[in-house]
N, C-alpha and C positions, 0 to 999 in steps of 0.2 A: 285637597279636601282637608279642612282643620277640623279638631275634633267636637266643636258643637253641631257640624255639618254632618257626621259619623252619627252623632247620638240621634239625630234628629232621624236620620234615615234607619238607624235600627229601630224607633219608635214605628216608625211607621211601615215597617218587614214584618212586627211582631204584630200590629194593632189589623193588618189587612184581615184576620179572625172576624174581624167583624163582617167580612163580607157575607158567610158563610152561615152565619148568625142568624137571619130572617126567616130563614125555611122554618124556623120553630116558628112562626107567625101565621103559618100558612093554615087559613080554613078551609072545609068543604071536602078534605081531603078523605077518600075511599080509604077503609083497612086496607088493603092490598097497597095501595100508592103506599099509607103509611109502612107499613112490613118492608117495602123494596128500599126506602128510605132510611129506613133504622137501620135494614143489611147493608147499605152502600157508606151507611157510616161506619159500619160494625169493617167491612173492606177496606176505609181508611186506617181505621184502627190499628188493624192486621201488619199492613206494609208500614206504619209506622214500627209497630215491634219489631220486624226484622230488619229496618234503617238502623235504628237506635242500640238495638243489641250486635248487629254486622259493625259497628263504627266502635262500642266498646269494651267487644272480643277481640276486634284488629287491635286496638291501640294497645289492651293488656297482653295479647300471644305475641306484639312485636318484642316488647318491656324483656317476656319471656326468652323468645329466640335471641335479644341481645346477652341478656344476661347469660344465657348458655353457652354463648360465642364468646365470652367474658370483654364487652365491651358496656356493661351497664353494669350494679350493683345488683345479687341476688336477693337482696332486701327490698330496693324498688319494683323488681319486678312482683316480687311477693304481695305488695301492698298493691298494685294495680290488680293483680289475681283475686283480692282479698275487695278490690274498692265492687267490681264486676258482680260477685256472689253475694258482698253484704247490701249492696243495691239493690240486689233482684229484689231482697230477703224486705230490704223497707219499704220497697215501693209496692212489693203485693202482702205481704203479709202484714204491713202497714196498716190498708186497703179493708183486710178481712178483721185486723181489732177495729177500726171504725167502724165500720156496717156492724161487727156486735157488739157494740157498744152503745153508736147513738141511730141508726139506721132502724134496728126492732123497736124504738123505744115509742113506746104507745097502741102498741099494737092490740091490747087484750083490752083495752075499756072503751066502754061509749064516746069518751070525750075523745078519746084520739082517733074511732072512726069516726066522728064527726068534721074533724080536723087536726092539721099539722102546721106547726109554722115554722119555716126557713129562715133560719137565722144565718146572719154574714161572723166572722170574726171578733166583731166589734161589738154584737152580742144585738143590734139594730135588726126586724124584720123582712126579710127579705120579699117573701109571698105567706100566704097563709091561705091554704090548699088542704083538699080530702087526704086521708089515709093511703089509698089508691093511686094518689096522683105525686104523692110528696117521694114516693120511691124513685120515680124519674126527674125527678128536680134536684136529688141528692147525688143521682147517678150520672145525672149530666156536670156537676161541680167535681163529682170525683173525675170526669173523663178531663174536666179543664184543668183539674189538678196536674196531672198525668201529664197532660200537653204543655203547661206548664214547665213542667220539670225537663221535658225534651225541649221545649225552646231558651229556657235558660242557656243549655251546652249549646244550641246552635246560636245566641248570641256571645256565647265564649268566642265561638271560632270567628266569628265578626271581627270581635275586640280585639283576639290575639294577631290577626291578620294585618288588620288595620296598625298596632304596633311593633308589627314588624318591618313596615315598610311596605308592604303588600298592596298597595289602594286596590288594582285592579280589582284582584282576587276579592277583596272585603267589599267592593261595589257589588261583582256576581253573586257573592253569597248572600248581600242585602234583596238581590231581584230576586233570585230562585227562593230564598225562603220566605219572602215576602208572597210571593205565588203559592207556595205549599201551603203558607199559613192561611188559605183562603179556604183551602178543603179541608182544614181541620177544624174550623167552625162549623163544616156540616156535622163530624163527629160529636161537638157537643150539641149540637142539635137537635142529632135523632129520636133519644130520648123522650124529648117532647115533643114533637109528630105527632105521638098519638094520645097526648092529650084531649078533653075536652074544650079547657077555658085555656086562649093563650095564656102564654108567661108573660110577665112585665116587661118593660123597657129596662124597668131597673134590672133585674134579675141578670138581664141576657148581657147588660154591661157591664155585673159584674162579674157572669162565668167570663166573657171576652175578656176583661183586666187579668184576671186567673190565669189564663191560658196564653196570653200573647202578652203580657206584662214582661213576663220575662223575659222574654226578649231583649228587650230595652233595659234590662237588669246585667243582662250577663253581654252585651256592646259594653256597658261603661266597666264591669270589672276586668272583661276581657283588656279592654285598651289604657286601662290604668293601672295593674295589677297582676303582675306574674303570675298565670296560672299553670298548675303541674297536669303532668298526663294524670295523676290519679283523681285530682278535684274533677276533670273534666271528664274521665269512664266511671267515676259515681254518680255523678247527675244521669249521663246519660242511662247506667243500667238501673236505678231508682225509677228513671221514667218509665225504662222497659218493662220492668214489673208492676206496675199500678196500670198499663197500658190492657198487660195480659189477663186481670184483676174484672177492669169492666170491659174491657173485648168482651170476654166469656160472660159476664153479666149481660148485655147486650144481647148476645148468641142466643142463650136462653130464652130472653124475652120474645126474642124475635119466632123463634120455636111456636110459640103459644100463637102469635100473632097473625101470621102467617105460612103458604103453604113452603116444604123445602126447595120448591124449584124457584120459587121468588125469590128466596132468602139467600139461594147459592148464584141467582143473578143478578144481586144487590150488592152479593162482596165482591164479585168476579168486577163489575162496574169502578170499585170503589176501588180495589186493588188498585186497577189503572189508573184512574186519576193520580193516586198517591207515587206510581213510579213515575207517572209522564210528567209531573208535575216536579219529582227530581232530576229529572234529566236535563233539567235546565239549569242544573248545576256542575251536572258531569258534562254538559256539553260545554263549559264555560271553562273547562278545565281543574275544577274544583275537586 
């Protein structure tokens, strides 16, 4: 496998998000369907946090136990301990100056309950939507944010595999996270479940770019580009904390939405998905 055959396949481990995508399309849908929907995403969520912080406390407590053993530097391990905590620290408290900064904004006058418009990066319209509805259209970008930043690190481990000789291994991790990244298009999804008016085509392409771009970002730096344990436990605990940020937003919602025995058999559902759906990475030897 040469490496445009690599890129090509991490493009499309990352882009399967799109599978996942369409349940925000879904009409006709009962509150209660909605409520079990938004908790089964709110379940992916979850077992995402505990992947992504389990994968960037192992890599900084080994950093640690070397350096204790004085086979590593006390300073590297310092900086991966440092990379863990100040990640949490951007990826959710990040999270909470955004929501107070652009998330309240419009909230107290007629024009902004009349309406909100969604802007991309680029400063171009994205949707233009009620007061009401613009909170889950912001909170579904912050979730692809989020997803985002954990698929980045797992296209690290693609790229790094891949140049190390590894095919096999960097083939498994292309299936198993190309399968995961199918259930975490439901997370950015749920969200908007309980809308009234779908979302756009456009919209939902570009929370999917957001969320599974990276991917195919972090194959080519991974497999061109020396990367160290500590670039690779800051991504991931940056993701962990913007994860934990709109989990609990989510949670919340769902609270209001529907009743708690729906809402704890919506995560219990979603949990699953999200370990069965790694397994196919641990069973690969990964």
């Amino acid at each position: 496998m040469d490496l445009p055959q690599l890129l090509l396949l991490g493009a499309l481990s990352g882009f399967t998000i799109f599978l996942g995508l369409p349940l925000a399309l879904l009409q006709g849908v009962s509150s209660k369907k909605k409520g079990f929907l938004n908790a089964f995403a709110v379940g992916i969520l979850v077992f995402l946090i505990v992947d992504v912080l389990d994968h960037a406390w192992g890599a900084a407590s080994q950093a640690a136990l070397d350096a204790f053993a004085g086979r590593a530097s006390i300073g590297s391990a310092a900086a991966d301990l440092l990379a863990v905590f100040g990640g949490i620290a951007v990826g959710l408290l990040g999270l909470v100056l955004y929501e107070s900064r652009y998330m309240a904004r419009g909230g107290g006058s007629a024009a902004g309950q009349a309406g909100v418009q969604i802007a991309s990066n680029d400063g171009s319209i994205l949707e233009a939507v009620t007061l009401e509805d613009a909170g889950a259209y912001r909170l579904a970008l912050m979730i692809a944010v989020g997803i985002g930043a954990h698929n980045f690190s797992e296209g690290l481990a693609i790229g790094q595999s891949y140049a190390a000789g590894s095919i096999g291994l960097a083939l498994i991790l292309i299936v198993g996270f190309g399968a995961h990244n199918a259930t975490e298009g439901f997370g950015i999804s749920g969200p908007l479940t309980r809308l009234e008016k779908r979302p756009s085509v456009r919209f939902l392409a570009t929370a999917g770019l957001v969320g599974g771009g990276p991917t195919f970002l972090g194959t080519v730096v991974g497999s061109l580009v020396g990367v160290s344990t500590f670039t690779y436990v800051l991504f991931l605990s940056i993701a962990g904390g913007a994860l934990v940020f709109v989990s609990l937003l989510m949670y919340g919602s769902g609270r209001r939405q529907t009743t708690n025995r729906v809402l704890m058999a919506g995560i219990f559902v979603g949990l699953c998905a999200g370990f069965l759906t790694d397994l196919l990475v641990t069973l690969g030897g990964a």
